[in-house]
C-alpha positions in Angstrom: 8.6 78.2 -40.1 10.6 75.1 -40.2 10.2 74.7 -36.3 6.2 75.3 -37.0 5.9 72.0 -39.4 8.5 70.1 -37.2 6.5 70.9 -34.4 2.9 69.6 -36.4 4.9 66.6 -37.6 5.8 65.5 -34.2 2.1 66.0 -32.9 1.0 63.6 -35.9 3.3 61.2 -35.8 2.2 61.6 -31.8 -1.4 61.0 -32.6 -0.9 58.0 -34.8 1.4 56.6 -32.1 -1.4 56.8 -29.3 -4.1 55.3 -32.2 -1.8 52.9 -32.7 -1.4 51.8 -29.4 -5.5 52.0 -28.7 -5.9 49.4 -31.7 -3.6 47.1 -30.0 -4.9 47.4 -26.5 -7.7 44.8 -26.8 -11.4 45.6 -25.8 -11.8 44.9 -22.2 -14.3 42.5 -22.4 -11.2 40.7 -24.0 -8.8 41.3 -21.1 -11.6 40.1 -18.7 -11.4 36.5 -21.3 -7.6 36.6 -21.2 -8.0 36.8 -17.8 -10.2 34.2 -17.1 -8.0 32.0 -19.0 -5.0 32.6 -17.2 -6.6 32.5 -13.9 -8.1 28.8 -15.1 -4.7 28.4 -16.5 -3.1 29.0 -12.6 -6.0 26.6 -11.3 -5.0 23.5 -13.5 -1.9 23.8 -12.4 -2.6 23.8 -9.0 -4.9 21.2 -9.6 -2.0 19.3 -11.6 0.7 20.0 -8.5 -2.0 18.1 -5.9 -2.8 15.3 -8.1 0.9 14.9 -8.1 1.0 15.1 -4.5 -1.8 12.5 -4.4 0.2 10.2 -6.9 2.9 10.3 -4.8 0.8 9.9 -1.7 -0.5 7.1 -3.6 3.1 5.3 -4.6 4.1 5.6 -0.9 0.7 3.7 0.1 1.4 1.1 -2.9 5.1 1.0 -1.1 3.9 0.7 2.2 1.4 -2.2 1.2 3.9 -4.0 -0.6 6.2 -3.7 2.5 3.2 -5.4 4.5 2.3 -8.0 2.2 6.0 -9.4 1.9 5.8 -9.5 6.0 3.1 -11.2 6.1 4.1 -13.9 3.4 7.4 -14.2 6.0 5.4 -14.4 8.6 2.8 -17.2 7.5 6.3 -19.1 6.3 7.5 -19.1 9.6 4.1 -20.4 11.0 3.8 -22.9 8.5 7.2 -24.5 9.3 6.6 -23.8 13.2 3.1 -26.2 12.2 5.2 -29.0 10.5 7.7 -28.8 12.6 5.4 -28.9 15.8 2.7 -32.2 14.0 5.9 -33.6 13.3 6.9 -33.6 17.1 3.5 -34.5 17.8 3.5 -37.0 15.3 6.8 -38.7 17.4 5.5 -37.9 20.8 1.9 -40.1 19.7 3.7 -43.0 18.5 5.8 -43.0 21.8 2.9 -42.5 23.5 1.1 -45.5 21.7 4.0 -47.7 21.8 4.2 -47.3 25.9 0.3 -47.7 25.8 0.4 -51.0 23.9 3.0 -52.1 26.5 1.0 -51.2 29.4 -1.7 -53.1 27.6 0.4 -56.0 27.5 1.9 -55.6 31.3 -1.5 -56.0 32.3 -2.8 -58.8 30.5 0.3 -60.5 31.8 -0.7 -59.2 34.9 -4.2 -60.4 34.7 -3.3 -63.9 33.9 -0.6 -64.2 36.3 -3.5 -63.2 38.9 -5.8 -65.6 37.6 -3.3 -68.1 38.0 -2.1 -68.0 41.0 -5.9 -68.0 42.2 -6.5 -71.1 39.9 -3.3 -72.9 41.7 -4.6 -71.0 45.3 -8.5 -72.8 44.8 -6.6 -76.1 44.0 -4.3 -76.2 46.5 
Protein backbone atom coordinates (compact mmCIF):
# COMPACT_ATOMS: atom_id res chain seq x y z
CA UNK A 1 0.00 0.00 0.00
CA UNK A 2 2.83 2.29 0.70
CA UNK A 3 4.18 1.71 -2.95
CA UNK A 4 0.28 2.66 -4.09
CA UNK A 5 0.40 6.39 -2.45
CA UNK A 6 4.20 6.69 -3.36
CA UNK A 7 3.31 5.82 -6.70
CA UNK A 8 0.07 8.69 -6.73
CA UNK A 9 2.35 11.16 -4.99
CA UNK A 10 4.90 10.99 -7.74
CA UNK A 11 2.03 11.29 -10.49
CA UNK A 12 0.92 14.60 -8.61
CA UNK A 13 3.80 16.06 -7.93
CA UNK A 14 4.34 15.07 -11.86
CA UNK A 15 1.18 16.90 -12.86
CA UNK A 16 1.95 20.05 -10.98
CA UNK A 17 5.45 19.95 -12.46
CA UNK A 18 4.13 19.91 -16.21
CA UNK A 19 1.33 22.85 -15.06
CA UNK A 20 3.95 24.47 -13.75
CA UNK A 21 6.09 24.49 -16.61
CA UNK A 22 2.84 25.33 -19.02
CA UNK A 23 2.35 28.67 -16.86
CA UNK A 24 5.80 29.60 -17.53
CA UNK A 25 6.00 28.85 -21.23
CA UNK A 26 4.50 32.10 -22.44
CA UNK A 27 1.51 32.30 -25.01
CA UNK A 28 2.85 32.10 -28.39
CA UNK A 29 1.61 35.16 -29.59
CA UNK A 30 4.25 36.19 -27.01
CA UNK A 31 7.18 34.18 -28.36
CA UNK A 32 6.27 35.53 -31.83
CA UNK A 33 6.84 39.41 -29.84
CA UNK A 34 9.97 38.13 -28.13
CA UNK A 35 10.86 37.23 -31.38
CA UNK A 36 10.32 40.10 -33.20
CA UNK A 37 12.26 41.91 -30.80
CA UNK A 38 15.26 39.95 -30.90
CA UNK A 39 15.29 39.74 -34.58
CA UNK A 40 14.97 43.88 -34.55
CA UNK A 41 17.45 43.61 -31.76
CA UNK A 42 20.08 41.48 -34.47
CA UNK A 43 19.09 44.28 -37.22
CA UNK A 44 20.26 47.34 -35.11
CA UNK A 45 23.11 45.85 -34.59
CA UNK A 46 23.82 45.18 -37.89
CA UNK A 47 22.71 48.40 -38.75
CA UNK A 48 25.10 49.78 -35.83
CA UNK A 49 28.36 47.57 -37.24
CA UNK A 50 27.79 49.41 -40.90
CA UNK A 51 27.36 52.79 -39.63
CA UNK A 52 30.62 52.09 -37.97
CA UNK A 53 32.04 50.94 -41.15
CA UNK A 54 30.72 54.06 -42.77
CA UNK A 55 32.28 56.23 -39.86
CA UNK A 56 35.36 54.82 -40.44
CA UNK A 57 34.98 55.03 -44.18
CA UNK A 58 34.22 58.41 -43.34
CA UNK A 59 37.52 59.28 -40.99
CA UNK A 60 39.72 57.77 -43.77
CA UNK A 61 38.01 60.22 -46.40
CA UNK A 62 38.42 63.22 -43.76
CA UNK A 63 42.19 61.68 -43.62
CA UNK A 64 42.64 61.49 -47.14
CA UNK A 65 41.27 65.16 -47.65
CA UNK A 66 43.41 66.54 -45.09
CA UNK A 67 46.37 64.76 -46.77
CA UNK A 68 45.34 66.63 -50.02
CA UNK A 69 44.72 69.90 -48.70
CA UNK A 70 48.23 70.15 -46.89
CA UNK A 71 49.71 69.27 -50.60
CA UNK A 72 48.15 71.65 -52.04
CA UNK A 73 48.95 74.42 -49.54
CA UNK A 74 52.82 73.08 -50.28
CA UNK A 75 52.25 73.24 -53.62
CA UNK A 76 50.72 76.89 -54.04
CA UNK A 77 53.91 77.79 -51.57
CA UNK A 78 56.20 76.58 -53.91
CA UNK A 79 54.46 78.44 -56.86
CA UNK A 80 54.20 81.50 -55.05
CA UNK A 81 57.91 81.68 -54.37
CA UNK A 82 58.71 80.28 -58.00
CA UNK A 83 56.27 83.80 -58.93
CA UNK A 84 58.53 86.10 -56.79
CA UNK A 85 61.33 84.62 -57.40
CA UNK A 86 60.71 84.65 -61.34
CA UNK A 87 59.00 88.88 -61.26
CA UNK A 88 61.94 89.37 -59.32
CA UNK A 89 64.25 88.16 -62.23
CA UNK A 90 62.07 89.77 -64.50
CA UNK A 91 62.03 92.74 -62.61
CA UNK A 92 66.30 92.72 -63.04
CA UNK A 93 66.26 91.55 -66.58
CA UNK A 94 63.63 94.95 -67.52
CA UNK A 95 65.81 97.32 -65.85
CA UNK A 96 68.88 95.85 -67.84
CA UNK A 97 66.86 95.79 -70.66
CA UNK A 98 65.83 99.60 -70.18
CA UNK A 99 69.15 100.66 -69.11
CA UNK A 100 70.74 99.24 -72.62
CA UNK A 101 67.69 100.82 -74.33
CA UNK A 102 68.27 104.24 -72.94
CA UNK A 103 71.84 103.80 -74.16
CA UNK A 104 70.92 102.83 -77.53
CA UNK A 105 68.71 105.86 -77.37
CA UNK A 106 71.59 107.89 -76.60
CA UNK A 107 74.17 106.16 -79.23
CA UNK A 108 71.91 107.21 -81.73
CA UNK A 109 71.21 110.66 -81.04
CA UNK A 110 74.97 110.95 -80.92
CA UNK A 111 74.85 109.27 -83.98
CA UNK A 112 72.30 111.48 -85.57
CA UNK A 113 74.10 114.66 -84.72
CA UNK A 114 77.34 113.44 -85.66
CA UNK A 115 75.58 112.77 -89.26
CA UNK A 116 74.11 115.99 -89.35
CA UNK A 117 77.37 117.40 -88.81
CA UNK A 118 79.47 116.17 -90.83
CA UNK A 119 76.72 117.01 -93.65
CA UNK A 120 76.53 120.59 -92.18
CA UNK A 121 80.57 120.81 -92.54
CA UNK A 122 80.22 118.58 -96.11
CA UNK A 123 77.44 121.48 -97.59
CA UNK A 124 80.01 124.13 -96.40
CA UNK A 125 82.90 122.91 -97.55
Amino acid sequence: MAMKYHWKISALHLQIYSRCLLLLKPPPKREAKEHEVYQNSLRTEAEARVVNGTGAELDQIRSDTSDHERGMEKTTDHLHRQTVNSKKNYLAWRSKLGQQLQLLRQLKTQAISRFSLNLTCKTNL
